[in-house]
Phi, psi and omega in degrees: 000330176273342146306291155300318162290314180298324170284357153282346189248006161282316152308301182313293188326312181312285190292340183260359135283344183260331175281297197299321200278354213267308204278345176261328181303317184289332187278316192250021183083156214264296211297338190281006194239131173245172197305309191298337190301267232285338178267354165275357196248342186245009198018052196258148156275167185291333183290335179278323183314314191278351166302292149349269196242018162054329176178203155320287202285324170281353189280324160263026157259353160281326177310283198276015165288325195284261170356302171306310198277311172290323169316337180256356171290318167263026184283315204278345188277303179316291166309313174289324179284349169301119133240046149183173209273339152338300223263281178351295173309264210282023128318307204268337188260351123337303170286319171290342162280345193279307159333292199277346172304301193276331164265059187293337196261357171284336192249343153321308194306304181303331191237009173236357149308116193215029190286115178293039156263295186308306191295313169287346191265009162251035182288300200325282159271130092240323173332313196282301198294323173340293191294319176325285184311247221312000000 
């Protein structure tokens, strides 16, 4: 039992670093934002962060992996409830407008990050999530 509430309160710890860098990236920019702005904003110690996420540049390739990763479930949610490929098509672009409505500062990040800190430090996983999704 204790076991679980500490991997439940590591998530929690987890997401409430990826929501403050996600809510600091939008106001002040991926280079303009330092660790300390996400980690006071996230009520974290620098040791939980660097612990995590190791740094910056990982704390955002974890972002656009998260991101990356609920957008396409439900794309793949989108797709699967289709029957037939009419309904498939304006399914998927429906998830994608709804997406980006209830999500905007996710979907700026994703589709407007084009910082090369980010791009090398998310090579790593996004190959893996890529083959998952396709």
């Amino acid at each position: 039992m204790a076991e679980q509430t500490r991997a439940a309160a590591t998530e929690l710890r987890k997401r409430a670093l990826l929501d403050a860098a996600l809510s600091c990236f939008s106001e002040n920019g991926y280079a303009a934002t330092t660790i300390d702005e996400v980690r006071l904003r996230a009520g974290a110690s620098i040791g939980s962060l660097y612990h995590h996420y190791g740094g910056k540049e990982q704390l955002a390739s974890a972002l656009y992996v998260d991101l990356l990763s609920r957008y396409e479930q439900g794309y793949v949610s989108a797709l699967e409830d289709a029957d037939d490929t009419e309904r498939g098509v304006r399914s998927v672009v429906e998830h994608h407008l709804s997406w980006a409505e209830a999500n905007p500062e996710g979907a700026r990040f994703l589709l407007g990050n084009n910082e090369l800190e980010i791009t090398l430090a998310r090579a790593g996983e996004l190959p893996s999530e890529n083959r998952r999704f396709y």
